[in-house]
Structures are given as structure tokens and as C-alpha cells.
VOPAGU-2260 file (C-alpha; in pm, 1 decimal, decimal comma):
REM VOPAGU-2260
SITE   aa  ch    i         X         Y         Z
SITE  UNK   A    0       0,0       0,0       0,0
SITE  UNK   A    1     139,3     359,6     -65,3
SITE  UNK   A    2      73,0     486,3     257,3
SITE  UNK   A    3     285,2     201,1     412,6
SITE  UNK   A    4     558,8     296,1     140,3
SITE  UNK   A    5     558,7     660,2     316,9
SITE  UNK   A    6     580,3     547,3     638,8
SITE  UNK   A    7     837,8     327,2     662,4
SITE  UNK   A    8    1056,6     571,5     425,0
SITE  UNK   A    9     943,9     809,1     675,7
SITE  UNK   A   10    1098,8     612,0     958,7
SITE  UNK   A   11    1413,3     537,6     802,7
SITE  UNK   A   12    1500,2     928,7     772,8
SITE  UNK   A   13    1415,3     994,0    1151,0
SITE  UNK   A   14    1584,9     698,9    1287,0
SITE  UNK   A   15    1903,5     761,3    1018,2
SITE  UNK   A   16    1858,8    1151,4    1137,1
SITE  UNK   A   17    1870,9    1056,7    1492,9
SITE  UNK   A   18    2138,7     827,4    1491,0
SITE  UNK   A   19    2374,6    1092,7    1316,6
SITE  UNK   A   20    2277,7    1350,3    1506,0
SITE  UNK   A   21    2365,1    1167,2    1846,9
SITE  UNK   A   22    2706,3    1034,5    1683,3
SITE  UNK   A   23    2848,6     700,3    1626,3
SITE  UNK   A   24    2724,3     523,9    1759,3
SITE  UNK   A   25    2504,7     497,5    2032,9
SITE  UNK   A   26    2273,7     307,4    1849,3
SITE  UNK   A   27    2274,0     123,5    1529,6
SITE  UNK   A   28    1922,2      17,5    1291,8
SITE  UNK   A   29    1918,5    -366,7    1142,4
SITE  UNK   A   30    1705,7    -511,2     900,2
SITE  UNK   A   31    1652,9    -844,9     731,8
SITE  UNK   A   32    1435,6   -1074,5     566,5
SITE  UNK   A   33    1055,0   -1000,9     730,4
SITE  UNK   A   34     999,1   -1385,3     648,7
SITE  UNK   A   35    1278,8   -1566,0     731,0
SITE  UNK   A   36    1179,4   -1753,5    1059,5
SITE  UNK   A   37    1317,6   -1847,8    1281,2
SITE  UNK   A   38    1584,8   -1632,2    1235,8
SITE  UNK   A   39    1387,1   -1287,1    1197,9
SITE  UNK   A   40    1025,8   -1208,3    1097,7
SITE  UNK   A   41     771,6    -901,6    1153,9
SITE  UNK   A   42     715,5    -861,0    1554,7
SITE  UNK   A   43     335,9    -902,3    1520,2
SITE  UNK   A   44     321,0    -623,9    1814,6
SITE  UNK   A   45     459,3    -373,8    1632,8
SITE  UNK   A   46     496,0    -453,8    1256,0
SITE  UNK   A   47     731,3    -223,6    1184,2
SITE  UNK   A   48    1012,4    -437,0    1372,3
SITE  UNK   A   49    1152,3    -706,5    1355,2
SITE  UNK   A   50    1242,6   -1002,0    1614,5
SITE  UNK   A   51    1375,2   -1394,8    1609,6
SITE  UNK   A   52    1679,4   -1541,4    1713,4
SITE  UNK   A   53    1909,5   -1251,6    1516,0
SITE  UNK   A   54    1756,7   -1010,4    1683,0
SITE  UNK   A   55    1868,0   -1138,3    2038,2
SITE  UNK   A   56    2195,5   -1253,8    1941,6
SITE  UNK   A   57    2325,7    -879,6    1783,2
SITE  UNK   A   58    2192,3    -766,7    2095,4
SITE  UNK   A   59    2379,3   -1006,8    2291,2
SITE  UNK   A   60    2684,5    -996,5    2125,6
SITE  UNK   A   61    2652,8    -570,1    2140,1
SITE  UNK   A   62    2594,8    -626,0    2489,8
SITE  UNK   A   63    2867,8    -398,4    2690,0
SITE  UNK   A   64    2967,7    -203,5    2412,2
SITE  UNK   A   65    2678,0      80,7    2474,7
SITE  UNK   A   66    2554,5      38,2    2137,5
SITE  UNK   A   67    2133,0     -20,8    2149,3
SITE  UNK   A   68    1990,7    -261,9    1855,6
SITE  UNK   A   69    1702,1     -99,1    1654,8
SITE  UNK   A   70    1489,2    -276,3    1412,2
SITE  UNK   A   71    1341,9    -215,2    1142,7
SITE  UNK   A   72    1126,3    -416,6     905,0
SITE  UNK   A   73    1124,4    -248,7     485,2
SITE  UNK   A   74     849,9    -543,1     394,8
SITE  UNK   A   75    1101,6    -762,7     150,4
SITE  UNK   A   76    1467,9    -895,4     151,2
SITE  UNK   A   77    1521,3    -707,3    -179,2
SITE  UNK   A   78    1424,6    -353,9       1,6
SITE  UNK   A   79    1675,5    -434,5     319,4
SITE  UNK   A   80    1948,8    -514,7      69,2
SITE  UNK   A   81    1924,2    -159,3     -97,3
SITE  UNK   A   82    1863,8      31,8     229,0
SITE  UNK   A   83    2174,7    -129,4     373,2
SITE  UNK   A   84    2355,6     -57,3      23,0
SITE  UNK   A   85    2276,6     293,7      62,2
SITE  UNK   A   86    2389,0     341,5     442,3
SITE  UNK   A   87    2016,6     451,0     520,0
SITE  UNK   A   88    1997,5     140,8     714,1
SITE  UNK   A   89    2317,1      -0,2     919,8
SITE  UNK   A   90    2311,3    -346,7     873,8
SITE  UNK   A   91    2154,5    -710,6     769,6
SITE  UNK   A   92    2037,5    -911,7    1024,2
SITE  UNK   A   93    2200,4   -1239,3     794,9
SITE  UNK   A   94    2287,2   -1268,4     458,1
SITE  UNK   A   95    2498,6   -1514,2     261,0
SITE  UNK   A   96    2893,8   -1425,1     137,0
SITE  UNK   A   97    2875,5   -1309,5    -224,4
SITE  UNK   A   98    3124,9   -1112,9    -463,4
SITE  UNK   A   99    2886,6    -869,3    -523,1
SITE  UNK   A  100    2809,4    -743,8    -116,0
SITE  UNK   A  101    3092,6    -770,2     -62,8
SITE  UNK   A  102    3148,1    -465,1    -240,3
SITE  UNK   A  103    2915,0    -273,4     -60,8
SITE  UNK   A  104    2903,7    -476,3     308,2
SITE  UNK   A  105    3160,0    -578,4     540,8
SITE  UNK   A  106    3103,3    -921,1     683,9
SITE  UNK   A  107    3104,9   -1031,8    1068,5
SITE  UNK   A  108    3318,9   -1325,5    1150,3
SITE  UNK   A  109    3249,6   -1593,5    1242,6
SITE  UNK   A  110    2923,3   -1654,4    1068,9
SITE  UNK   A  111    2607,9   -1732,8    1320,6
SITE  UNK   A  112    2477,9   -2045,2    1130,9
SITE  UNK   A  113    2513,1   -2285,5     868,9
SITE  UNK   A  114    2223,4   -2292,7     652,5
SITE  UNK   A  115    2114,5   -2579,3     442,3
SITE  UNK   A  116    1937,1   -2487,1     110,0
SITE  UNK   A  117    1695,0   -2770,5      -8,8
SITE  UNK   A  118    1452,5   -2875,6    -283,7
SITE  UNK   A  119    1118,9   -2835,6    -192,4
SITE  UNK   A  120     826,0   -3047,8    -464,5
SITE  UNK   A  121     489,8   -3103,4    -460,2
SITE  UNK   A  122     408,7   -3434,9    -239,9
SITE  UNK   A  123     372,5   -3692,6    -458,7
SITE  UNK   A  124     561,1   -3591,1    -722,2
SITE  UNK   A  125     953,3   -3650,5    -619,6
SITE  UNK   A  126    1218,9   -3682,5    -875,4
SITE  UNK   A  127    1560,6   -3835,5    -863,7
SITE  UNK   A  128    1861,3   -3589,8    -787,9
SITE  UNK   A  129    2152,3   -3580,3    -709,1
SITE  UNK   A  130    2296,7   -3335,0    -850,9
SITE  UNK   A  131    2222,7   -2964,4    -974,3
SITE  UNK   A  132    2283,5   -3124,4   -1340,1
SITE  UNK   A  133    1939,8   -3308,5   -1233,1
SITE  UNK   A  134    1732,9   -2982,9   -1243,6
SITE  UNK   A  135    1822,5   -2894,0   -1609,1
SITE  UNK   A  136    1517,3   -2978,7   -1776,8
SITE  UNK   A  137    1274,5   -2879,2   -1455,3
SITE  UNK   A  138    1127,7   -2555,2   -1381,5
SITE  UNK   A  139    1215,8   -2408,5   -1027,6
SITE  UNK   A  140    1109,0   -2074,1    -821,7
SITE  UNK   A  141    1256,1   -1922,6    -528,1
SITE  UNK   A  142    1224,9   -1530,9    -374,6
SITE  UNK   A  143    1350,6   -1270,1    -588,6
SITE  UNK   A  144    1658,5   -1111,4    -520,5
SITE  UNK   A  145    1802,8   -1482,7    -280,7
SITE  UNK   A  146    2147,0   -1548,2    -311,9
SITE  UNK   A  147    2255,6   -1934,7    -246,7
SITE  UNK   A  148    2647,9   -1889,3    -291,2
SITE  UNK   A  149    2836,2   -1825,9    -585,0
SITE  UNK   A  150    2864,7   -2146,4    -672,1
SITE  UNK   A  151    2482,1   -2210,8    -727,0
SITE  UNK   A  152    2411,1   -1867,0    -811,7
SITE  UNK   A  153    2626,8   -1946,0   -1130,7
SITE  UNK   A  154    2524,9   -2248,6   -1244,0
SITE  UNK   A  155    2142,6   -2130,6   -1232,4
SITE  UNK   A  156    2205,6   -1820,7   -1404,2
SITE  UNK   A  157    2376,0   -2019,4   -1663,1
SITE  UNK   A  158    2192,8   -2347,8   -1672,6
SITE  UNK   A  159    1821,4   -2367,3   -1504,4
SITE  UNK   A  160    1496,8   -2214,1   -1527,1
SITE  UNK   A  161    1389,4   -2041,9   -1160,8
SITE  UNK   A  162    1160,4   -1782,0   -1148,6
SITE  UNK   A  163    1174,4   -1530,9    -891,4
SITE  UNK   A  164     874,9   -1484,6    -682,8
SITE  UNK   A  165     811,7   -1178,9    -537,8
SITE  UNK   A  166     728,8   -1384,8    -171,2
SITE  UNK   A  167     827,2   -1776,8     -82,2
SITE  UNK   A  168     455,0   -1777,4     -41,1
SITE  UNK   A  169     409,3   -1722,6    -404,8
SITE  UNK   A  170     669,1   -1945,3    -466,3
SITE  UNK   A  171     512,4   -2260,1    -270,7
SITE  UNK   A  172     159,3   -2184,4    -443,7
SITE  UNK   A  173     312,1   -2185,5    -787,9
SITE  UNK   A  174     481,7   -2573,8    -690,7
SITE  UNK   A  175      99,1   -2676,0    -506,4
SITE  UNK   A  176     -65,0   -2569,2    -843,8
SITE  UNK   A  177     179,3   -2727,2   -1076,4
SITE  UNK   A  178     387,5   -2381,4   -1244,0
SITE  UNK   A  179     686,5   -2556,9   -1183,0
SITE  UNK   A  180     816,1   -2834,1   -1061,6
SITE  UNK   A  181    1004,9   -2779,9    -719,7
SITE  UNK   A  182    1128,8   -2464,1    -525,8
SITE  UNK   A  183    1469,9   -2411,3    -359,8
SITE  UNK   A  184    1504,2   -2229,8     -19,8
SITE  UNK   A  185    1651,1   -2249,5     264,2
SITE  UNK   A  186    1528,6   -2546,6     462,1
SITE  UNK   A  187    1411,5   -2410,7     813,1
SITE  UNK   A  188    1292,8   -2102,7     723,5
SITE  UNK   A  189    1105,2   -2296,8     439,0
SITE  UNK   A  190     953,7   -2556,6     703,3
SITE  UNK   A  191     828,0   -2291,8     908,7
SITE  UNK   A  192     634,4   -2083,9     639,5
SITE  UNK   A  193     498,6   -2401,6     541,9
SITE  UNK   A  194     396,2   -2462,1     866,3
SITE  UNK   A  195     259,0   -2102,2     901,5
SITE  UNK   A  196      63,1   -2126,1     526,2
SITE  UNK   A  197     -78,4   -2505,1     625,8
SITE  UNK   A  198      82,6   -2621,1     334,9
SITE  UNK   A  199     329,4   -2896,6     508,8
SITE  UNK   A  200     113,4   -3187,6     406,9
SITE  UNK   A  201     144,8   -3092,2      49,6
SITE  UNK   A  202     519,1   -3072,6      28,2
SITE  UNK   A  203     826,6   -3273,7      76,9
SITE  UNK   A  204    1170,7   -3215,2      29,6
SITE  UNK   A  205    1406,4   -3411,1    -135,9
SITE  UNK   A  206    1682,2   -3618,2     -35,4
SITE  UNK   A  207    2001,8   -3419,5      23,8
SITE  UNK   A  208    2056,7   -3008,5      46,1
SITE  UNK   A  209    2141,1   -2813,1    -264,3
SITE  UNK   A  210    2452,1   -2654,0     -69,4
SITE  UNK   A  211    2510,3   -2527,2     261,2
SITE  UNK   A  212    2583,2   -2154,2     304,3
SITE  UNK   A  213    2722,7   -1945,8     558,2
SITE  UNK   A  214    2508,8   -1667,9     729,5
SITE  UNK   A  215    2651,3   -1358,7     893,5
SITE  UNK   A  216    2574,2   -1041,3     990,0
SITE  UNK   A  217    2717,9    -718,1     776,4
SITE  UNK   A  218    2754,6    -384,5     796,0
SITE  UNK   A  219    2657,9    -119,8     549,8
SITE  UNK   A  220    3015,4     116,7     397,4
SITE  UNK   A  221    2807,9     370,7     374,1
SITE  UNK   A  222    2666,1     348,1     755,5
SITE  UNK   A  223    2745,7     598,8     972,8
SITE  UNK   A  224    2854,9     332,0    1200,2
SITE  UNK   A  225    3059,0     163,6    1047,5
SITE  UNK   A  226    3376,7     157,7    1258,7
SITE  UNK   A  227    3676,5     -14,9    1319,5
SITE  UNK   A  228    3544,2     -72,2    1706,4
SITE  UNK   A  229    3186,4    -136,0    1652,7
SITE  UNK   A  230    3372,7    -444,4    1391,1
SITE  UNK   A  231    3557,1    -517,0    1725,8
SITE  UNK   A  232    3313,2    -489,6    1947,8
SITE  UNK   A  233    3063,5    -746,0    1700,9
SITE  UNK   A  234    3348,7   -1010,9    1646,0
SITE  UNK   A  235    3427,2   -1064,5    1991,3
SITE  UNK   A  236    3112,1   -1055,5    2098,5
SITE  UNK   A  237    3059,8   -1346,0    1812,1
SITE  UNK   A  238    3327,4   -1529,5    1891,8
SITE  UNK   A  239    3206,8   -1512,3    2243,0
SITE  UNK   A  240    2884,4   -1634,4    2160,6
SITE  UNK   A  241    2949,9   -1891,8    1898,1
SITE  UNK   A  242    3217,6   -2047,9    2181,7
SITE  UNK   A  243    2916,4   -2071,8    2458,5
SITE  UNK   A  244    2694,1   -2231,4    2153,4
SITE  UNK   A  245    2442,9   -1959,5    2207,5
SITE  UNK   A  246    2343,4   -1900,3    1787,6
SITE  UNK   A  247    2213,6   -2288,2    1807,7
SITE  UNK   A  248    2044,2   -2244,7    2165,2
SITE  UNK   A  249    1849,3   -1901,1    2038,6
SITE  UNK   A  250    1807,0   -2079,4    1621,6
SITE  UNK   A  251    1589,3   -2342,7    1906,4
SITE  UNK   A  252    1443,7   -2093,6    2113,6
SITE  UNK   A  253    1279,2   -1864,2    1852,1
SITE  UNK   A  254    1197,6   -2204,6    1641,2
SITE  UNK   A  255     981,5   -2298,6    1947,5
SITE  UNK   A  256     873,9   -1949,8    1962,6
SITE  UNK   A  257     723,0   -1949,7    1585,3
SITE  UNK   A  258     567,7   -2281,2    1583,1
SITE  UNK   A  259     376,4   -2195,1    1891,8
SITE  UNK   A  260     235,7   -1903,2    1713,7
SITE  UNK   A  261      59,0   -2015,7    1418,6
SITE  UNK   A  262    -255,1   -2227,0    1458,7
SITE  UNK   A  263    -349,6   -2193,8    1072,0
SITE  UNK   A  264    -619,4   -2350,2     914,0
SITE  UNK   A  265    -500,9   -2570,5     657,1
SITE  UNK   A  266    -633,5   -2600,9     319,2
SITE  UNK   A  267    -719,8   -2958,8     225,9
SITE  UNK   A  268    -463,1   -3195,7      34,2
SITE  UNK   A  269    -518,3   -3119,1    -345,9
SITE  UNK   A  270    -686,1   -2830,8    -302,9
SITE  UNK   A  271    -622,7   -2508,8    -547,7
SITE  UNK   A  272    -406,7   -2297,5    -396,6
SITE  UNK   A  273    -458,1   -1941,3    -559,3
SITE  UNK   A  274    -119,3   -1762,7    -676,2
């Protein structure tokens, strides 16, 4: 909606404005992926944020430094990307190592989590792989604007046909009604929407994960905050963290959290699912 356009544009200035104004950096702003549970989604509270298990483990691993975690949620993955490319936002809550951000992010080490990428098909209608030579001749979708290494990112571009849907949602109602014939994603955050949309008796996944990708948190060049001890202050409080085991106790924590949530009704097995 256009009003929602204004206001979250509107929110970016103030909170960019305000963090300026008070100096690096008291505070910095973070957004991600709106539906990428467990690991962040839209605080249904306040919309406008975000929480999940990135959330609490910047804010832990900020924790002593003085700096205060603000989120903010730009309704796509796609949007976050370019606010954080322009400096209007800080920093991504997680996103994958690529050639291209890394011309425009700096990355936190270590990386927070390991994330499997899978291949999601209709139930019912499996086919062998194993290999990406095995998707040559199918049709695949995934969300716009999702990077699954270099190494994949490649050999799609090159070699297969995957659309881009403009939502995972869209994605999974394209495979339910037959558009194409599977859909790669990451495999947690893909269980849970499923679980969310009452579609997880429709789908199964196929044996063995497309690759497995790193996920960290980054920080815009352009950000205000961007400084050689906020990179300090983030990679020891990672390395902290990621020696107490503390990304895999809050990945559990906020997975618990999210399935509790939903009690969706689901639609029945066969059923047209309108994309």
C-alpha cells in the first residue's frame, strides 16, 4: 500500500537523522528478511520491527559495548538489501557471502549459522537428484533477489529455469498448483512458512541439500557506524557467543517461539491454492 511505502521511508530518515545527530554510535538500525523464521520475521506487536533469534543474538553480542539494537522491518529482503547498500539502514540481520556485497558490506566473523538450502516439490511428485545437473530440464522458483552462494548462483544463471517470486509464499503456491516443478530455499525457514501457510502436508523435500551456506551479519560502507570498534566490538562478541553455543540455543528458542504461534487452518490436500 502507498501509505505504508511513506511510512516506513518516513521512519528510516528519523531513525538515520537521529542516529547521526547523536554520533556514532550509540545506536545502530538492522534489518533483514521479514519472512525468514526463525531467524527474523515481523514482531506481530509492532509490525514495523523485527524479532527472532538474530535479533537477540546482535543484541547479545553488542551487549557492553553501549551500542542499542534498533529494528526495522522495509516489507522484503530485496528492500533491506538496498537500504543497507545505501547506508540509510546499518546493517543485515544475515545474509549469505557473495562477490557482489561484498562490495558494498563488510562481513562479521564468524558466521552465526550454517544454513542448508533444499529442494522443496509437490508431495507426490519426487524426482531423482543428485545433482544440480538433475534440475536442467525442470522448472524451479525461489524469492527474488536470494542469493545461495556463488557457486549455485552461477550455475542457475547459466543453466536452469527459476523464477523469482516476489514472496516464498508465491513461490510454494506456484509448486501446489503445478507452475513448476520444485522450489529451492533455505530449509528451516522454508519448514516454518509451510507450517505457518498449512501447506506442510502438500510438500516434501528431497533427499540431500542443494549446498550449505554461511550466514553472517554485515555492515553497510556507507553506515554511519561503520567503525573499526563497533567491527571489534561485534566479532568478539561473536566469537564469544558462537564459543558458549548460544546461535544454536536461540536458532531453538525462537523455532519454538514461531511454531507456537501459528494455529493456521489448513487447506485440504489437493486443493487449489490461488497464486
Amino acid at each position: 500500500m502507498r501509505w505504508a511505502g511513506w511510512a516506513v521511508g518516513g521512519l528510516i530518515w528519523t531513525l538515520s537523522a537521529t542516529a547521526a545527530a547523536s554520533g556514532p554510535c550509540e545506536r545502530i538500525v538492522v534489518t533483514g528478511d521479514p519472512r525468514y523464521p526463525p531467524v527474523l520475521w515481523a514482531d506481530p506487536e509492532e509490525p514495523s520491527r523485527l524479532t527472532g533469534a538474530a535479533v537477540e543474538l546482535l543484541e547479545r553480542a553488542l551487549e557492553g559495548s553501549g551500542v542499542k539494537v534498533e529494528t526495522l522491518n522495509v516489507e522484503s529482503y530485496a528492500a533491506a538489501q538496498e537500504e543497507v547498500r545505501s547506508g540509510r539502514i546499518d546493517m543485515l540481520a544475515g545474509a549469505f557471502l557473495t562477490p557482489e556485497r561484498l562490495g558494498y558490506m563488510d562481513y562479521v566473523h564468524p558466521a552465526y549459522m550454517e544454513v542448508p538450502s533444499v529442494l522443496f516439490v509437490k508431495r507426490g511428485e519426487s524426482f531423482a537428484y543428485s545433482g544440480w545437473d538433475d534440475l536442467r530440464d525442470k522448472r524451479g522458483s525461489t524469492l527474488a533477489n536470494t542469493s545461495f552462494g556463488t557457486a549455485f548462483d552461477t550455475y542457475a544463471r547459466e543453466h536452469l529455469n527459476i523464477q523469482q517470486a516476489e514472496s516464498i509464499e508465491q513461490a510454494f503456491r506456484q509448486l501446489l498448483n503445478g507452475r513448476v516443478d520444485y522450489v529451492v530455499f533455505q530449509r528451516h525457514q522454508g519448514q516454518a512458512l509451510a507450517e505457518q501457510l498449512g501447506f506442510s502436508e502438500q510438500l516434501d523435500m528431497l533427499d540431500g541439500s542443494v549446498i550449505n551456506e554461511q550466514l553472517y551479519f554485515t555492515i553497510s560502507h556507507n553506515s554511519a557506524c561503520n567503525s573499526p570498534e563497533l567491527r571489534g566490538a561485534l566479532a568478539q562478541g561473536m566469537h564469544r557467543l558462537s564459543q558458549e553455543g548460544e546461535p544454536r540455543r536461540l536458532f531453538e528458542k525462537y523455532r519454538d517461539q514461531w511454531a507456537g504461534r501459528f494455529d493456521v487452518a489448513r487447506p485440504e490436500a489437493g486443493a487449489e491454492v490461488a497464486d
